[in-house]
C-alpha positions in Angstrom: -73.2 -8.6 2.5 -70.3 -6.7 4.0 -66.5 -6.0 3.0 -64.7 -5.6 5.9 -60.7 -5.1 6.5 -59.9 -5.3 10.1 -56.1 -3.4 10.5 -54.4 -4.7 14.0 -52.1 -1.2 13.8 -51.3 -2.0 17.7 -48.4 -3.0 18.9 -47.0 -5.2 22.0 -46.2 -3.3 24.5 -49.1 -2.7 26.8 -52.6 -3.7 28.3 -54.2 -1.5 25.4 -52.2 -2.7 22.9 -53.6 -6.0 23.7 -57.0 -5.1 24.1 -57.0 -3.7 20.9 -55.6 -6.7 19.4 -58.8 -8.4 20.8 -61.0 -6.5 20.1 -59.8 -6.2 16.5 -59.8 -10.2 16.2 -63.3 -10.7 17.9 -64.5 -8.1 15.1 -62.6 -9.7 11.9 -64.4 -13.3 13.4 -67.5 -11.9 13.4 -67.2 -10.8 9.9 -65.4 -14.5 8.8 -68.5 -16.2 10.4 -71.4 -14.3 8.8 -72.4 -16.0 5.3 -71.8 -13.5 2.7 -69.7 -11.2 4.6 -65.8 -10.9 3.7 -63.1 -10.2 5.5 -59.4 -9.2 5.7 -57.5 -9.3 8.7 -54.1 -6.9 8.5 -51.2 -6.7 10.8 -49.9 -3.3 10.1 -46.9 -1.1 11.2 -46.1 -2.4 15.0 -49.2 -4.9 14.6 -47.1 -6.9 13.4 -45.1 -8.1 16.1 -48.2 -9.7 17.2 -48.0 -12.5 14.6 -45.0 -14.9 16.3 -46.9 -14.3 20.1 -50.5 -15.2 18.5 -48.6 -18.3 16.7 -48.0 -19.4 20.4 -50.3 -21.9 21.2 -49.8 -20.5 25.1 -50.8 -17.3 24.1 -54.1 -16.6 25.3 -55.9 -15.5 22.0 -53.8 -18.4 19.8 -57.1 -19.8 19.7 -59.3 -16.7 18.7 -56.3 -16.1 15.8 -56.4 -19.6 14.7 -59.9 -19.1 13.9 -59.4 -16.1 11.4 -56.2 -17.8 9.6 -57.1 -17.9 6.4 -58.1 -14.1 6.2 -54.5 -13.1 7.8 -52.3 -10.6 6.1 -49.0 -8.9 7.3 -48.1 -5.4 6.0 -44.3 -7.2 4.5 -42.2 -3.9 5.2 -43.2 -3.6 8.0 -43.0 -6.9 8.9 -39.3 -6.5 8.3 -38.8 -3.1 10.1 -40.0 -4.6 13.5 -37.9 -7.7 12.5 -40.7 -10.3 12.4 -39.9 -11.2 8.6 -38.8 -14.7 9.9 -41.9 -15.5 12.4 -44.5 -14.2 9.7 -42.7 -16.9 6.6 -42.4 -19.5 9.6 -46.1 -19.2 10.1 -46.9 -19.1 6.3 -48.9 -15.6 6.5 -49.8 -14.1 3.1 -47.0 -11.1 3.3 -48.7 -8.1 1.1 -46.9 -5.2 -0.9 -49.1 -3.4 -3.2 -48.2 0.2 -2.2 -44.1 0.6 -1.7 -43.9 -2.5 0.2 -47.5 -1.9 2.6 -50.9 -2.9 1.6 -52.7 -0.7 -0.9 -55.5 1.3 1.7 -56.6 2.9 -1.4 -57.4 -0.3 -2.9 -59.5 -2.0 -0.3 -61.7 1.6 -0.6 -62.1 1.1 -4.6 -62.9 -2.4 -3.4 -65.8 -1.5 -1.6 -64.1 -2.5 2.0 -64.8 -0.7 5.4 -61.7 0.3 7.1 -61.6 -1.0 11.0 -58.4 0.1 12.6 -57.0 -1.2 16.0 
């Protein structure tokens, strides 16, 4: 069994920005689809802008996001300091705040998790 928490740290504005984002969603599904394994998914810092373009059924990884969902997290100051608050509660992402407004890195250590950034 395997902990896995996939950090999308990307941002929009270029071809590796979006490769990243791939790549970092094709890794969190294969973690989601392996019995046993776990698996959080993170939008961090400029990562995430990415959640109102992947909520776009035109966008071509909508699909590839859709099938992680349920493991989707969103840093929530960050969220607000690239002003995607709005898009992240419109799409009902679990917002997290354990460490001064960011997700708690330490705590996904204590829990055992890998750390995959992108």
């Amino acid at each position: 069994m395997a902990k896995a928490a996939t950090i999308i740290l990307a941002g929009t504005e270029s071809h590796t920005d979006l490769g990243r984002l791939a790549n970092g969603l094709q890794a969190a599904k294969e973690f989601a689809e392996t019995e046993g394994d776990e698996v959080e998914l993170i939008f961090d810092g400029a990562g995430t802008q990415w959640v109102p373009e992947l909520e776009d059924e035109d966008h071509d990884y909508h699909e590839l996001y859709q099938s992680v969902q349920d493991d989707v997290m969103v840093c929530d100051y960050c969220a607000g300091t690239f002003d995607v608050g709005g898009a992240v509660d419109d799409a009902a992402v679990v917002r997290i705040d354990e460490n001064a407004g960011h997700p708690s890195i330490r705590s996904l250590v204590d829990d055992d998790y890998e750390i995959i950034t992108y």
